[in-house]
N, C-alpha and C positions, 0 to 999 in steps of 0.2 A: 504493500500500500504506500509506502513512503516513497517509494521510487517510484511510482507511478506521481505521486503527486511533488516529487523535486521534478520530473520530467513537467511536466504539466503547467507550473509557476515557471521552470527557467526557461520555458519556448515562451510566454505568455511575456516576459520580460525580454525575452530576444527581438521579437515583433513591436513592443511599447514603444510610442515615442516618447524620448526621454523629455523632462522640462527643462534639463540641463543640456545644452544640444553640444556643447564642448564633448558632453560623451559621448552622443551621435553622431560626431565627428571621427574620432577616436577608434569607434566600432567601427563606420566605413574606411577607417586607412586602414583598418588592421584588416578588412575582409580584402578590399583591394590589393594591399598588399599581399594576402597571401594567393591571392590570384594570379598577380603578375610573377609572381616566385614560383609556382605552378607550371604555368606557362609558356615561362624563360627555359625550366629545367627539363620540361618534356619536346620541345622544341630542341634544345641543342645537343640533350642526348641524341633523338634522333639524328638529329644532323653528324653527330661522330659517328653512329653505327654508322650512318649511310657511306661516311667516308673510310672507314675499316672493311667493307664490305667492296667499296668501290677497288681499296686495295689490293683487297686479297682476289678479287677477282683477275684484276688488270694484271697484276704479278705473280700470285702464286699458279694460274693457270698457265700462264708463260713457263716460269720454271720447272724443273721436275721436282715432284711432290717426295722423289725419294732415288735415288743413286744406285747403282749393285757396278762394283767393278772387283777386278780379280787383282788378288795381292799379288801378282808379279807383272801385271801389267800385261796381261795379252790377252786381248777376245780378236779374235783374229774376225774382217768383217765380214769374209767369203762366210763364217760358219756359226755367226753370231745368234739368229733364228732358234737355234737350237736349245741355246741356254734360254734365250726366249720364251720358248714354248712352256719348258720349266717356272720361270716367273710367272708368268699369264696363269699357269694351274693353281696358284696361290689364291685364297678367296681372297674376295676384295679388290684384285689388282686389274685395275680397266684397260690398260694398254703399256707396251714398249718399243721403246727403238734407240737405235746406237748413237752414241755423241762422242764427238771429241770437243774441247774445249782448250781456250788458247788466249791470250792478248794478243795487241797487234795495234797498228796506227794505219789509220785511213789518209790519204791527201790527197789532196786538189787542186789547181789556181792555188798553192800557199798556204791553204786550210788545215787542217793538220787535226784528226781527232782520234784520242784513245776509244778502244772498243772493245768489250768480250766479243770475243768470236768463238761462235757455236758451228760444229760442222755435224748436219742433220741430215737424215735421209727423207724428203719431202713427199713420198709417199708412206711414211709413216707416220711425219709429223704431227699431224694431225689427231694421233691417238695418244696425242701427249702433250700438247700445248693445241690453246685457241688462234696461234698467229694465222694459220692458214684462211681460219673464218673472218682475218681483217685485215685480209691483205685491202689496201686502198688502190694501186696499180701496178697494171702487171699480171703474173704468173707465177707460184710455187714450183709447178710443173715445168718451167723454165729453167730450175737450179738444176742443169743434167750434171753426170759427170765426166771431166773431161775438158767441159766449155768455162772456169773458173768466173763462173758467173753469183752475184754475191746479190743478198736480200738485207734493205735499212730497214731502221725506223722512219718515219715519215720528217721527225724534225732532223733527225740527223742527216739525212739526204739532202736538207734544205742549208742547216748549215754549212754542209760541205758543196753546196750549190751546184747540185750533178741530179739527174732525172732520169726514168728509164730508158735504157742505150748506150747511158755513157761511160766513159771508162773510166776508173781513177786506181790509184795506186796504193797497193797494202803492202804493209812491213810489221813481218812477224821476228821475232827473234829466232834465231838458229842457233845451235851449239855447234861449233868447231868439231872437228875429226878427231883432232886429238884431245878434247872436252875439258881444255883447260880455259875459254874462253865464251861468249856468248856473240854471235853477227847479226844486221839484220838481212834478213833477206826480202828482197823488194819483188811485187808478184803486180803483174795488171790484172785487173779485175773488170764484170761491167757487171752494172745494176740491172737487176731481171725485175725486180719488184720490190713495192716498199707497202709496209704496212703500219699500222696503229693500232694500240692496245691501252692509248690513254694513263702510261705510267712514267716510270723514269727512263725502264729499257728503250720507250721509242729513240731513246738521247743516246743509248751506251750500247746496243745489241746489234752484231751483225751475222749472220747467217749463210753458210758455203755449205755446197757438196760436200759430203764426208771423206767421200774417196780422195776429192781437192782439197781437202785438210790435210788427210795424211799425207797424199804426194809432196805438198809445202813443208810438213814436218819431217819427211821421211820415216814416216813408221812403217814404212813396207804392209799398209792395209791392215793396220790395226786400230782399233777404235782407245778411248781410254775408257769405256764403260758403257751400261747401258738404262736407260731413262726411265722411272715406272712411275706410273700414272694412279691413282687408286681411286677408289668410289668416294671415302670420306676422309680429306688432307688432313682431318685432327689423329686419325688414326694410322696415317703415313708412318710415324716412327714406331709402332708396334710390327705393321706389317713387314716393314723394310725388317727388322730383326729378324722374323719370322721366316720373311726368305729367306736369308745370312745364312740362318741352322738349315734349313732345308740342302742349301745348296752345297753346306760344308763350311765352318768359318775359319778353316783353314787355308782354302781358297778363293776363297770369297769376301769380303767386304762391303759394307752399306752406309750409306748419307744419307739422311732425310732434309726436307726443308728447312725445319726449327735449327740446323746447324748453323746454316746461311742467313735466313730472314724471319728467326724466331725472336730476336731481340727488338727488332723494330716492332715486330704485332705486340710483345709485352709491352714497348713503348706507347704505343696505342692506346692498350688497354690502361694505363697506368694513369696514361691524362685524362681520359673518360675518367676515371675514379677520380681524381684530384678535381674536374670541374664540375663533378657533381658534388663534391664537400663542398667548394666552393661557391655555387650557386646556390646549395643550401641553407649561407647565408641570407639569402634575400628571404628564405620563410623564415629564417631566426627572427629578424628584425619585424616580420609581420605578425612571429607571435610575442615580439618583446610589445608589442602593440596591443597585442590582446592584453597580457597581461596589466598594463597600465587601464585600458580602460575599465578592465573588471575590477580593479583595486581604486578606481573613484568613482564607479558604481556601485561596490560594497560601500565607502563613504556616504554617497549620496541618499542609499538607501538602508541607511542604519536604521532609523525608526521603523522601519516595515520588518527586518530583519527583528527588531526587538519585542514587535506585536506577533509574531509568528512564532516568537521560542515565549511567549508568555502564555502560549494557545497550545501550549505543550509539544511544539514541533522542535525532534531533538537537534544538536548540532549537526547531525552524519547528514541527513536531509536536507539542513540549510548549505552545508558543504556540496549537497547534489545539485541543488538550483545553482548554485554558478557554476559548477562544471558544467552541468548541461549548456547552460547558457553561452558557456566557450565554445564548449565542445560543435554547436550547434555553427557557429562560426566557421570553426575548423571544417566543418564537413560540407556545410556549404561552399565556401572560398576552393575546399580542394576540387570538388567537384564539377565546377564553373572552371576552375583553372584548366581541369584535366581535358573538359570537353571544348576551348578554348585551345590547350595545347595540341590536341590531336586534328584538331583541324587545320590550325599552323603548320603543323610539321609535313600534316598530308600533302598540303599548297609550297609548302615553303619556296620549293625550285620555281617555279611561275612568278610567285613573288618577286623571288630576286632580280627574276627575267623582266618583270616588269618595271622595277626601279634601275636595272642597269640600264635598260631602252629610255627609261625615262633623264634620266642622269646623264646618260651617254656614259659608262663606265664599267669595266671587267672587273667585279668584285673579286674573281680567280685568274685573275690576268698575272700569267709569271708561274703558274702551275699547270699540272698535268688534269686538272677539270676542266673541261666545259659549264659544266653546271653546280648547283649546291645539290648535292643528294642527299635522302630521307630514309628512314630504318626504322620505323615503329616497331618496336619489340614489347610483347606482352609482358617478360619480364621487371622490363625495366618500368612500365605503368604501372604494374603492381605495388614495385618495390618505392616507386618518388609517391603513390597514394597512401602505402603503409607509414612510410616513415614521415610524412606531413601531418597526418592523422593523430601519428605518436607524438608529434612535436605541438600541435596544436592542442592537445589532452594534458602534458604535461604543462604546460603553459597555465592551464585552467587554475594548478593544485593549490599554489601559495595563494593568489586574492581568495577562493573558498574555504583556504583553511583558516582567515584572515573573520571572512563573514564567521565561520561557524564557532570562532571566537568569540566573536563581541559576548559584553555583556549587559544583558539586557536591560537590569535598574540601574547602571551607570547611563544605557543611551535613552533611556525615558526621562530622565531625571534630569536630560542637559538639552531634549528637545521642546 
């Protein structure tokens, strides 16, 4: 009964207009505020998923999700298939194909850029990276071997100011005969095709027949390993082991992703966690808002508080009329926020699209997006309405334990 009737008087006092409007002021900064606190934090979390996700697509589909090369260095490429077919029988594992991997410098007219050079077999490629699905012009099917014909990124091909046709010139390092020094060796090349995949590799990646890798390198047609692709990248490093034992880990060896570009996605993850404390801020201060106004509402409303514990309503009760009455706050403000911020987040990219058109300005100008992208994740809604909800409840506790104080012939006696 008593909860029903703290529930009952603190919505009844949520809804009142105050005669004090300084409080009804007070109460809308604090419900305001907890909206736009709301609404900042579900917007810009999505906007990080959206760009952790933009990542890992752009790059980790590029790279191989996991490595298998043999400890002395030979998969010979006439008979690599073989070992293939063995990885491929692995659950989980979606596809493979052979690579060699290499630096090297690009030039042209004077231009000069460093590059990993990947030597792929482009009727594989395909079942191991997405470049083939973005090639922009040109041909995959063009990189024969034989024809030392080479595949950019799109901006790399622009900064080195060469188009499909033309030729320019690569230097890879060689070791000496008698391997006590390092040359370069200078190879013409021509651009068969250039694509984009919206990351950093369109700036650093270049792409050659295999077999014209090795001829460059003189491995007499050997690969340095070969590529596996899996169904779900989080479980790459399980799988990659998994083959290792299968295939023998005495001959065998594995790399997964997380070696190469697991410190950046923690980095990711890391800042997403830091600017959601930190946005968490803006509810701090919408419940340090609550709090004051419930603590000169309890003022305002001593004599009522005092006719109500004279009418034998205990303290835990009078303590429940203002939590409700916060709480009632809290749940509103989150809830406007949250359907406020999902709407946001949904538009967000349009948005932007519309104030750069209107501006005239690339808000990602100087980066690898085109656009701002969005990642509504149910997690992360649950978890910014849990913990606002919590923070808006704890907020209530001091001004009601404040009311459920007073005492009542001291507040009769002085009103």
């Amino acid at each position: 009964m008593s909860g029903r009737f703290s529930m009952w008087i603190g919505i009844r006092y949520t809804g009142a207009r105050q005669q004090n409007h300084f409080i009804s002021f007070i109460s809308l900064v604090s419900l305001l505020g907890l909206i736009l606190g709301v609404v900042v934090l579900v917007t810009i979390v999505s906007v990080m998923n959206g760009f952790d996700r933009a990542l890992r697509y752009s790059i980790l589909e590029v790279i191989p999700h996991g490595v298998i090369q043999s400890s002395d260095h030979s998969i010979d490429l006439d008979n690599w298939l073989q070992l293939a077919a063995t990885i491929e029988g692995q659950q989980q594992v979606q596809g493979t194909a052979p690579f060699i991997e290499t630096q090297g410098m690009l030039t042209q007219r004077g231009s000069v850029n460093v590059v990993a050079l990947y030597g792929i077999l482009p009727e594989r490629e395909g079942h191991v990276s997405i470049i083939p699905a973005h090639i922009e012009r040109g041909s995959l099917a063009d990189l024969r071997e034989g024809r030392d014909g080479i595949v950019l990124g799109r901006e790399l091909a622009y900064s080195l100011g060469v188009g499909v046709g033309d030729e320019l010139t690569l230097i890879v390092p060689q070791p000496s005969k008698a391997g006590g020094s390092v040359l370069p060796k200078m190879v013409k090349v021509t651009l068969v095709a250039t694509f984009r995949v919206g990351a950093e590799l369109d700036y650093t990646l270049a792409l050659m027949h295999v077999a014209d890798i090795a001829g460059i390198l003189m491995l007499e047609r050997e690969v340095h390993g070969i590529r596996v692709q899996v169904d779900d990248l989080f479980t790459a490093p399980h799988i990659i082991r998994q083959t290792v034992a299968a295939l023998g880990p005495d001959r065998y060896e594995g790399v997964d992703w997380t070696a190469t570009y697991g410190d950046l996605f923690q980095t990711i993850g890391m800042e997403k966690t830091m600017m959601f404390l930190l946005l968490l801020l803006i509810v701090a201060i919408a419940a340090f808002n609550i709090v004051s106004g419930l603590i000169m509402l309890v003022d305002d409303k001593k004599a009522d508080i005092a006719m109500l514990r004279t009418l034998g309503v205990s303290p835990a009760t009078i303590m429940g009329i203002y939590v409700v009455q916060g709480s009632v706050i809290g749940i509103v403000g989150t809830l406007l926020g949250m359907v406020l911020g999902i709407v946001l987040a949904i538009n967000i990219t349009e948005i932007v699209a519309w104030f750069e058109q209107l501006l005239n300005l690339r808000v990602l100008g100087g980066t690898y997006f085109d656009s701002v992208p969005s990642d509504l994740r149910l997690t992360d809604l649950l978890l910014i309405f849990i913990v606002t909800i919590v923070i808006s409840f704890v907020s209530t506790l001091y001004p009601a334990y404040r009311a459920a104080q007073l005492n009542p012939s001291e507040v009769l006696r002085t009103e």
